[in-house]
C-alpha positions, -999 to 999 in steps of 0.1 A, spaced: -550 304 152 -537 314 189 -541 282 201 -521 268 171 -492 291 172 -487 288 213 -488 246 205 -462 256 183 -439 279 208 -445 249 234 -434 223 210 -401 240 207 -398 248 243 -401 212 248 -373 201 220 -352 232 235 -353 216 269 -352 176 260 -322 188 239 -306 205 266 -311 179 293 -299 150 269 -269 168 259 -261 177 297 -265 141 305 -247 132 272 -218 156 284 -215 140 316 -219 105 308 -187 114 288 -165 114 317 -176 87 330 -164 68 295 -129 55 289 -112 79 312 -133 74 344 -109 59 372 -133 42 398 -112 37 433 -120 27 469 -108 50 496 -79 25 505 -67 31 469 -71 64 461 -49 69 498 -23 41 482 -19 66 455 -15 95 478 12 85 498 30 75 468 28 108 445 18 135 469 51 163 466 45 182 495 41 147 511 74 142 493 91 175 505 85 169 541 103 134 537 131 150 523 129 177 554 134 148 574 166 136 554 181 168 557 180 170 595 192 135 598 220 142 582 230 172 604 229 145 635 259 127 614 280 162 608 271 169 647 283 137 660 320 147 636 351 164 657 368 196 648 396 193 621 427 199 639 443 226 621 479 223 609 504 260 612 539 259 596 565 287 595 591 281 570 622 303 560 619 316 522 650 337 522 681 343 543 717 357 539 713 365 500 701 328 495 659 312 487 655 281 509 687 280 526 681 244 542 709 219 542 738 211 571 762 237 585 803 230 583 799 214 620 773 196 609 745 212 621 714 223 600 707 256 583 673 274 579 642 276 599 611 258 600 581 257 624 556 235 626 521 230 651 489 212 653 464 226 670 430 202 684 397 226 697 385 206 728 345 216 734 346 211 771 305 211 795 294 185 772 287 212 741 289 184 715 266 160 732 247 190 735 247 197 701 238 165 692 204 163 712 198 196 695 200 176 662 184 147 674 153 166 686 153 184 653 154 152 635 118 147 654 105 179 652 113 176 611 94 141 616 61 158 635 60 184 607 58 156 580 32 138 604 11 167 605 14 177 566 2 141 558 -22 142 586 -40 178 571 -37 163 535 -52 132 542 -80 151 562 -86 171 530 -82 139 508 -114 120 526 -136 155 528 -131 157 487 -131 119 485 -165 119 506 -177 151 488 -171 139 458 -192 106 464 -221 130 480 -222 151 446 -225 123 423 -250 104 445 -273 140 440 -265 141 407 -285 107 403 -313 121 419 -312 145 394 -309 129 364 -333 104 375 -363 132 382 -353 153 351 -357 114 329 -393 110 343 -402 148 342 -392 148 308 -416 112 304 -442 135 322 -435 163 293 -439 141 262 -471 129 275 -481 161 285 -473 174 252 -500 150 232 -525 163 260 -516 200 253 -522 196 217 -554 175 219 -564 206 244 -574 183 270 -548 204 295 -542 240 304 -507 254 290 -507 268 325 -500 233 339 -477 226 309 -456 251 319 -452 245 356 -441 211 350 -416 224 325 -406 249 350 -396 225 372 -377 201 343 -356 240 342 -350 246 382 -337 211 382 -313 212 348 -301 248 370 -293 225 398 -275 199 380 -254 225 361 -245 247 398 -237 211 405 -213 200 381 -197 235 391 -189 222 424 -182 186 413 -152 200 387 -139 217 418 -135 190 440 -126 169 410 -95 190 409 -85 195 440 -85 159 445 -65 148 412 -42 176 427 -34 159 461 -35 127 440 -5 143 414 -29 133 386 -21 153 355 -39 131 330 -74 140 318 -94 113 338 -123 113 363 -118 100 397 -150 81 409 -154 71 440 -160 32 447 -175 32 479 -212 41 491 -224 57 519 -234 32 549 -267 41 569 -259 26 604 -281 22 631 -252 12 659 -231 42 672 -194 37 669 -184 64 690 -196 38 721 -165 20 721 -150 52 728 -172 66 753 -147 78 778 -132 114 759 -105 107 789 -87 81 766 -97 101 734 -76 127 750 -44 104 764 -49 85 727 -46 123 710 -15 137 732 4 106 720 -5 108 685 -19 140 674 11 158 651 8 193 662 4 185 698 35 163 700 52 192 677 50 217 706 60 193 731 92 188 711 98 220 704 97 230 743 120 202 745 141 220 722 143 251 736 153 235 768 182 219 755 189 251 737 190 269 770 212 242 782 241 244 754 239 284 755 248 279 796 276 255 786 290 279 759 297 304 794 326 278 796 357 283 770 367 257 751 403 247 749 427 247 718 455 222 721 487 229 698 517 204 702 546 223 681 577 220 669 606 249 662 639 241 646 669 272 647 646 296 661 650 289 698 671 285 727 674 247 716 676 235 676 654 212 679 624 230 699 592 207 711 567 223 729 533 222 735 507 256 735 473 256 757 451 286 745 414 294 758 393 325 758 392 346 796 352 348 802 356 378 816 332 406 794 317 380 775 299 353 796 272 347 769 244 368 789 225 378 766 218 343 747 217 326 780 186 351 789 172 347 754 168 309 752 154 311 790 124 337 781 119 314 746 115 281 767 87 301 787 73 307 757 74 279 743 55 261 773 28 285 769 28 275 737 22 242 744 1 250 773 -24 267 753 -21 236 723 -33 212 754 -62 231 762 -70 239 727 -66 196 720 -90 191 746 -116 216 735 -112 206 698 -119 171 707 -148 177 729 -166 197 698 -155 173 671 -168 142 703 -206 162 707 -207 168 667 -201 124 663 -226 125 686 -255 145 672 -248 133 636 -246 92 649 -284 100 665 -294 117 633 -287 84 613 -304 63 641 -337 53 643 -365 48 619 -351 75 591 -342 44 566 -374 28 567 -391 64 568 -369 68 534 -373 37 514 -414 44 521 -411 80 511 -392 68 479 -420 39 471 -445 71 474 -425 94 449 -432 67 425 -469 63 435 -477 101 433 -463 102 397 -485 79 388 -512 93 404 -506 127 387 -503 111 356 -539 94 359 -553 125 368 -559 116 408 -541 144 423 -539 180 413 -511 196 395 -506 216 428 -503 185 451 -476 167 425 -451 198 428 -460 204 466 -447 166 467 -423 168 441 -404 196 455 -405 180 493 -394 146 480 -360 167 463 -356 180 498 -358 150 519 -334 132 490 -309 163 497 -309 159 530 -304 122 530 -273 126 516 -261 156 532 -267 141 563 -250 111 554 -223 131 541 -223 148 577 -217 120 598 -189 106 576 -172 143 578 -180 136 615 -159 107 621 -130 123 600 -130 152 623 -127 134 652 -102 113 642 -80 142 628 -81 156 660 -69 121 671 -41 117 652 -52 82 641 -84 65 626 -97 52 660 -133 57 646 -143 36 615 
């Protein structure tokens, strides 16, 4: 009667769990229906450069500061005054010709020109000019950090659904392994004790799988995100990982160029440099403004001189006498030193940051050399013979999980350290500024 009613409590044990894992494959194999959207990595950055907003933002960042080279390169308005007579002598407007012929009321009249003299408004057009390029490094280095993020997630994302085969694939033959194991359990030619091991593992592994889906949403997102995807689809990457023997980081042995190929091309690099070159010029106009600029005013006076008819032309300029523009001047200089430590210390940080991402290529490239594929595709044959084995009974229950467990592992690491080395190449070339390294 004990026996009976613990055959019983396995049975539904077993249902509970085939249900489970069926419908979590069921669930899954849902996304991947109708709405799954399998691209390559060439597409899925087509679609990023075309929908991306902050991508879009930074390109209008750059509009803007091209248009304040055009309003640089514009003169000053002259600026028209006029005195005119309203009322005189008891009369409102009292213009016309005198008795003798002469004319009544008074008028004045001046144009005034503001000349910019020590170059200011070439000045100010470098300034706009090297705005115009700063505005264009910014939008280099926002593609450059979304396109990083892009691969990791695109890269990730491949890495999560290549474990999620593993899974589904083990939980499909533990579940096999369960049926059979059931008939045995009931014939009582098995201990539940074994029974229930097995089914432990079909549990740790359906834990996995669910912890993974977690993290495979996630990325999900933020990758439709970067994408501007609003629709319900999954994006599914349609590339594999490529076990290589060859190193490519040989071509580039010499971190010298890496480092003359990065000054020229990495974003935030050349964004310091530019903005040192800013402040210079900065420092440059704010010396020039010491000089006053001169307004220009050609006039003319009628019946409110010593002649009618009164041409003349006024000259006016600030004295630089209290006000030499000392303090500016002073600024700007201690900002461009500041600047060029700036700089400075993004130089040394390039160098450094290129060296680590360089050893990192490195170790991960001699990881994935060697005889680790063969070593794989015979520890994969195995997994298949010690199933079998354990199913006819020629190794203990002990020695199928001991395997079992070890072959999950080694399939883990596989793909993380696949997963590595791709993550490898995209770090050095982010530090790079450019995909040097395929």
């Amino acid at each position: 009667m004990r026996l009976s009613l613990c055959t019983r409590m396995c049975s539904a044990l077993l249902l509970t769990t085939l249900f489970w894992g069926t419908a979590q494959t069921k669930a899954h194999a849902q996304a991947f229906s109708n709405d799954t959207l399998t691209l390559r990595l060439p597409e899925i950055e087509k679609r990023f450069l075309d929908s991306n907003l902050l991508l879009l933002a930074a390109h209008f960042n750059v509009d803007a500061q091209k248009a304040l080279v055009q309003q640089a390169r514009l003169w000053d308005n002259p600026v028209l005054n006029t005195d005119q007579v309203v009322a005189a002598s008891g009369r409102f407007f009292p213009y016309g010709k005198n008795a003798d012929g002469s004319f009544s009321g008074q008028y004045y009249a001046q144009v005034q020109q503001l000349i910019r003299t020590a170059g200011k408004r070439n000045k100010l057009i470098s300034l706009a000019n090297t705005n115009v390029k700063l505005s264009e490094w910014q939008l280099q280095d926002v593609l450059r950090n979304l396109r990083y993020q892009l691969r990791i997630d695109y890269f990730t994302l491949l890495q999560q659904l290549e474990t999620e085969k593993i899974y589904t694939s083990q939980l499909a033959q533990l579940q096999k392994l369960l049926n059979g194991m059931q008939a045995q359990l009931n014939a009582g030619n098995i201990a539940q004790k074994d029974f229930l091991r097995i089914q432990n593992l079909v549990i740790s592994l359906e834990q996995d799988l669910t912890e993974l889906n977690r993290s495979l949403a996630d990325t999900e997102a933020d990758l439709k995100t970067l994408l501007g995807i609003k629709e319900d689809v999954f994006i599914k990457p349609g590339d594999r990982f490529l076990v290589k023997t060859d190193t490519d980081a040989s071509l580039v042995s010499d971190q010298d160029l890496l480092y003359e190929s990065a000054k020229k091309n990495n974003p935030y690099y050349q964004l310091q440099v530019t903005q040192t070159l800013y402040q210079q010029q900065n420092l440059d106009y704010q010396k020039a403004l010491r000089i006053p600029n001169i307004t220009l005013g050609p006039n003319f006076d009628r019946n409110s001189n010593y002649t009618p008819n009164y041409v003349g032309l006024g000259i006016s300029l600030p004295l630089p006498i209290l006000n030499k523009n000392q303090g500016n001047i002073r600024s700007a200089a201690y900002t461009v030193k500041q600047q060029q430590s700036v700089t400075a210390n993004a130089e040394t940080e390039l160098r450094n940051n290129i060296t680590n991402a360089y050893t990192k290529l490195l170790l991960s490239v001699k990881q994935n050399s060697g005889s680790q594929p063969a070593f794989y595709e015979k520890y994969h044959a195995m997994y298949r013979n010690v199933v079998q084995s354990y199913q006819q009974k020629q190794i203990s229950l002990l020695e199928f999980i001991d395997f079992f467990n070890d072959y999950t592992a080694a399939q883990q690491r596989l793909l993380q350290q696949q997963l590595s080395l791709q993550l490898a190449k995209e770090a050095l070339n982010y530090q790079l500024g450019t995909d040097l390294i395929k």
